[in-house]
C-alpha positions as CSV (number, residue, x, y, z in Angstrom):
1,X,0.0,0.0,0.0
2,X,2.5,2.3,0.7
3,X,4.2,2.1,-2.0
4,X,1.3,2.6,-4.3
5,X,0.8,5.8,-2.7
6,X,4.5,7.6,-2.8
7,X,4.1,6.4,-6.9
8,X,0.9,8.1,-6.7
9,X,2.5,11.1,-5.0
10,X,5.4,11.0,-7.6
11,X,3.0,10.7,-10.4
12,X,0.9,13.3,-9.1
13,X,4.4,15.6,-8.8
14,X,5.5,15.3,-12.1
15,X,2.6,16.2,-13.6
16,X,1.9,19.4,-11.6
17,X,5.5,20.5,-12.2
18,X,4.4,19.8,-15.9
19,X,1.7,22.5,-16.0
20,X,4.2,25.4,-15.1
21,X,6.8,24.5,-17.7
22,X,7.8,27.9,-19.1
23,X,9.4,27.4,-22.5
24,X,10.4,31.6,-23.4
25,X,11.3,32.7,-26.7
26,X,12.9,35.7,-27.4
27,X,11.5,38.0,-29.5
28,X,13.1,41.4,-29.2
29,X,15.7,43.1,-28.0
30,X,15.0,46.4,-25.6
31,X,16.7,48.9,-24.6
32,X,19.8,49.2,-22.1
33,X,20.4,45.7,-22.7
34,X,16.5,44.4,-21.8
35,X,14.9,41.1,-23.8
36,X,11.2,40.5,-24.1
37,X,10.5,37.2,-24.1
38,X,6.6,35.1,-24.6
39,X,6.5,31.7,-22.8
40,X,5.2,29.5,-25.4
41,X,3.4,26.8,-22.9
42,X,1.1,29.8,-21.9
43,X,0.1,30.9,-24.9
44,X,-3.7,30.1,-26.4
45,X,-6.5,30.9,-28.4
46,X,-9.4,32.5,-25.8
47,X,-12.6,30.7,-27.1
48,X,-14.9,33.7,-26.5
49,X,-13.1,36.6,-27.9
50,X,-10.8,34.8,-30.2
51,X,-7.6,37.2,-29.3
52,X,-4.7,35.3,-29.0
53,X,-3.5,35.0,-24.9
54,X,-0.2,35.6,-24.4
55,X,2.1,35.7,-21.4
56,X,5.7,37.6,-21.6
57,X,8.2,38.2,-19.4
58,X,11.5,41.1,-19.2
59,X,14.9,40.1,-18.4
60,X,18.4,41.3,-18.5
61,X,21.2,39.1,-18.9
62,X,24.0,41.5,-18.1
63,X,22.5,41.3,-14.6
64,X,21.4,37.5,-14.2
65,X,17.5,38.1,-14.6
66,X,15.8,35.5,-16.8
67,X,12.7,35.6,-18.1
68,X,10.1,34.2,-15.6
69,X,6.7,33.7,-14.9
70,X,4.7,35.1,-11.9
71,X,6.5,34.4,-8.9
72,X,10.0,34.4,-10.2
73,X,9.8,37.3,-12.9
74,X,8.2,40.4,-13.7
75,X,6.2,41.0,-16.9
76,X,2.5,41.0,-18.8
77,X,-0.3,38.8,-19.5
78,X,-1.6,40.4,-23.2
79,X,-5.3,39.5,-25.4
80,X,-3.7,40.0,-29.0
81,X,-5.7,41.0,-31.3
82,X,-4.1,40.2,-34.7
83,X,-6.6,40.8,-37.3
84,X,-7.3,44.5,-36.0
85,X,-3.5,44.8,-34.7
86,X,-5.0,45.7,-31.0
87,X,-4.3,44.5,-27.3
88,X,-5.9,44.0,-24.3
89,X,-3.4,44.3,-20.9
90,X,-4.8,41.2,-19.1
91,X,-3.0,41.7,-15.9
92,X,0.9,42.2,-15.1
93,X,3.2,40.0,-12.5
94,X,6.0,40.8,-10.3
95,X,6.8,38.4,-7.4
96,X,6.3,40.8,-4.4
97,X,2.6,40.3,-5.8
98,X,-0.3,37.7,-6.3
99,X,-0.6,36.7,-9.9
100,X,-4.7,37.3,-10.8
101,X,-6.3,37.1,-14.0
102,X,-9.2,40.0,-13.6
103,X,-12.9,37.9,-14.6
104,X,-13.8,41.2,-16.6
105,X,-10.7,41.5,-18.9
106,X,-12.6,40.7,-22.0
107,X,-14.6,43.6,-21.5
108,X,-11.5,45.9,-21.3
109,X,-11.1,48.8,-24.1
110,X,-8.3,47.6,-26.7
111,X,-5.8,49.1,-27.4
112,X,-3.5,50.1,-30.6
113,X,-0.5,48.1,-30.7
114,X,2.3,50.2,-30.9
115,X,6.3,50.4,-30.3
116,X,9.0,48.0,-31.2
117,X,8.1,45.6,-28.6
118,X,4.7,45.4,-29.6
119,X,5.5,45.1,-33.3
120,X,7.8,42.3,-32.6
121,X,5.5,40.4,-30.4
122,X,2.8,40.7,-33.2
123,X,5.0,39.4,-35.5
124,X,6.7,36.5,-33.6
125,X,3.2,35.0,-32.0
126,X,-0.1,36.1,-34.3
127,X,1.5,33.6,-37.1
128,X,1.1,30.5,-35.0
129,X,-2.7,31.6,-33.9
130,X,-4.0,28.6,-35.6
131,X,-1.6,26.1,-33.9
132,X,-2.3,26.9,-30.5
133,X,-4.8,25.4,-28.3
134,X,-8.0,26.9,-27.7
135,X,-9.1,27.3,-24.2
Protein backbone atom coordinates (compact mmCIF):
# COMPACT_ATOMS: atom_id res chain seq x y z
CA UNK A 1 0.00 0.00 0.00
CA UNK A 2 2.47 2.28 0.71
CA UNK A 3 4.23 2.13 -1.99
CA UNK A 4 1.26 2.65 -4.30
CA UNK A 5 0.76 5.84 -2.72
CA UNK A 6 4.47 7.57 -2.76
CA UNK A 7 4.06 6.35 -6.91
CA UNK A 8 0.90 8.06 -6.66
CA UNK A 9 2.55 11.05 -5.01
CA UNK A 10 5.44 11.02 -7.58
CA UNK A 11 2.98 10.75 -10.39
CA UNK A 12 0.94 13.31 -9.11
CA UNK A 13 4.39 15.64 -8.78
CA UNK A 14 5.46 15.30 -12.14
CA UNK A 15 2.56 16.15 -13.55
CA UNK A 16 1.94 19.43 -11.57
CA UNK A 17 5.49 20.50 -12.18
CA UNK A 18 4.41 19.83 -15.87
CA UNK A 19 1.67 22.45 -15.96
CA UNK A 20 4.18 25.40 -15.05
CA UNK A 21 6.76 24.48 -17.67
CA UNK A 22 7.78 27.87 -19.11
CA UNK A 23 9.38 27.39 -22.48
CA UNK A 24 10.42 31.59 -23.42
CA UNK A 25 11.25 32.67 -26.71
CA UNK A 26 12.86 35.68 -27.39
CA UNK A 27 11.49 38.03 -29.48
CA UNK A 28 13.06 41.45 -29.19
CA UNK A 29 15.71 43.09 -27.96
CA UNK A 30 15.01 46.39 -25.61
CA UNK A 31 16.67 48.95 -24.65
CA UNK A 32 19.75 49.23 -22.07
CA UNK A 33 20.37 45.71 -22.73
CA UNK A 34 16.52 44.40 -21.82
CA UNK A 35 14.91 41.13 -23.75
CA UNK A 36 11.17 40.46 -24.09
CA UNK A 37 10.51 37.20 -24.09
CA UNK A 38 6.63 35.09 -24.65
CA UNK A 39 6.51 31.75 -22.76
CA UNK A 40 5.17 29.54 -25.36
CA UNK A 41 3.38 26.77 -22.94
CA UNK A 42 1.09 29.84 -21.91
CA UNK A 43 0.10 30.95 -24.93
CA UNK A 44 -3.73 30.13 -26.40
CA UNK A 45 -6.45 30.92 -28.42
CA UNK A 46 -9.36 32.52 -25.84
CA UNK A 47 -12.62 30.66 -27.09
CA UNK A 48 -14.93 33.66 -26.54
CA UNK A 49 -13.08 36.56 -27.91
CA UNK A 50 -10.81 34.79 -30.16
CA UNK A 51 -7.57 37.20 -29.28
CA UNK A 52 -4.70 35.34 -29.03
CA UNK A 53 -3.49 35.00 -24.92
CA UNK A 54 -0.17 35.62 -24.37
CA UNK A 55 2.14 35.73 -21.39
CA UNK A 56 5.74 37.64 -21.62
CA UNK A 57 8.23 38.19 -19.39
CA UNK A 58 11.50 41.13 -19.22
CA UNK A 59 14.88 40.09 -18.39
CA UNK A 60 18.38 41.31 -18.55
CA UNK A 61 21.25 39.15 -18.95
CA UNK A 62 24.03 41.55 -18.09
CA UNK A 63 22.47 41.34 -14.61
CA UNK A 64 21.44 37.48 -14.20
CA UNK A 65 17.50 38.07 -14.56
CA UNK A 66 15.84 35.47 -16.82
CA UNK A 67 12.66 35.58 -18.07
CA UNK A 68 10.09 34.24 -15.63
CA UNK A 69 6.73 33.70 -14.92
CA UNK A 70 4.69 35.12 -11.85
CA UNK A 71 6.55 34.35 -8.86
CA UNK A 72 10.00 34.39 -10.15
CA UNK A 73 9.82 37.25 -12.88
CA UNK A 74 8.18 40.38 -13.75
CA UNK A 75 6.22 40.97 -16.88
CA UNK A 76 2.54 40.96 -18.81
CA UNK A 77 -0.35 38.76 -19.53
CA UNK A 78 -1.60 40.36 -23.16
CA UNK A 79 -5.28 39.51 -25.36
CA UNK A 80 -3.69 40.02 -28.99
CA UNK A 81 -5.72 40.95 -31.32
CA UNK A 82 -4.13 40.17 -34.70
CA UNK A 83 -6.62 40.76 -37.33
CA UNK A 84 -7.33 44.47 -35.97
CA UNK A 85 -3.46 44.81 -34.69
CA UNK A 86 -4.98 45.68 -31.04
CA UNK A 87 -4.30 44.47 -27.30
CA UNK A 88 -5.94 44.03 -24.27
CA UNK A 89 -3.39 44.31 -20.94
CA UNK A 90 -4.83 41.21 -19.12
CA UNK A 91 -2.99 41.71 -15.87
CA UNK A 92 0.92 42.23 -15.11
CA UNK A 93 3.16 40.05 -12.50
CA UNK A 94 5.96 40.79 -10.33
CA UNK A 95 6.81 38.36 -7.43
CA UNK A 96 6.30 40.76 -4.43
CA UNK A 97 2.56 40.32 -5.80
CA UNK A 98 -0.32 37.68 -6.33
CA UNK A 99 -0.55 36.74 -9.95
CA UNK A 100 -4.75 37.31 -10.83
CA UNK A 101 -6.27 37.08 -14.01
CA UNK A 102 -9.21 40.01 -13.60
CA UNK A 103 -12.91 37.89 -14.65
CA UNK A 104 -13.84 41.18 -16.56
CA UNK A 105 -10.68 41.53 -18.90
CA UNK A 106 -12.63 40.71 -21.95
CA UNK A 107 -14.63 43.65 -21.49
CA UNK A 108 -11.45 45.88 -21.34
CA UNK A 109 -11.06 48.79 -24.06
CA UNK A 110 -8.29 47.64 -26.71
CA UNK A 111 -5.80 49.15 -27.37
CA UNK A 112 -3.54 50.08 -30.64
CA UNK A 113 -0.52 48.14 -30.74
CA UNK A 114 2.30 50.19 -30.94
CA UNK A 115 6.26 50.36 -30.33
CA UNK A 116 9.00 47.98 -31.17
CA UNK A 117 8.07 45.65 -28.59
CA UNK A 118 4.68 45.39 -29.56
CA UNK A 119 5.52 45.12 -33.33
CA UNK A 120 7.80 42.32 -32.57
CA UNK A 121 5.50 40.38 -30.38
CA UNK A 122 2.81 40.70 -33.16
CA UNK A 123 4.97 39.44 -35.45
CA UNK A 124 6.67 36.53 -33.57
CA UNK A 125 3.24 35.00 -32.01
CA UNK A 126 -0.12 36.12 -34.32
CA UNK A 127 1.48 33.55 -37.07
CA UNK A 128 1.11 30.54 -34.98
CA UNK A 129 -2.67 31.62 -33.88
CA UNK A 130 -3.95 28.57 -35.55
CA UNK A 131 -1.57 26.10 -33.88
CA UNK A 132 -2.27 26.89 -30.48
CA UNK A 133 -4.78 25.36 -28.34
CA UNK A 134 -8.05 26.91 -27.69
CA UNK A 135 -9.15 27.27 -24.21
Amino acid sequence: MRRALALAALIASSTAGAAYAEHWTKFVDGANGTEWSYDGDYSYKDKQTGRLVIMQAISKPSASIAPGGPGTGVGNVYALDCAKHNVIVVTSYKPSAPFAIPDNWRGATPKKAGGAEDEALFAAVCPHIDHVPVK
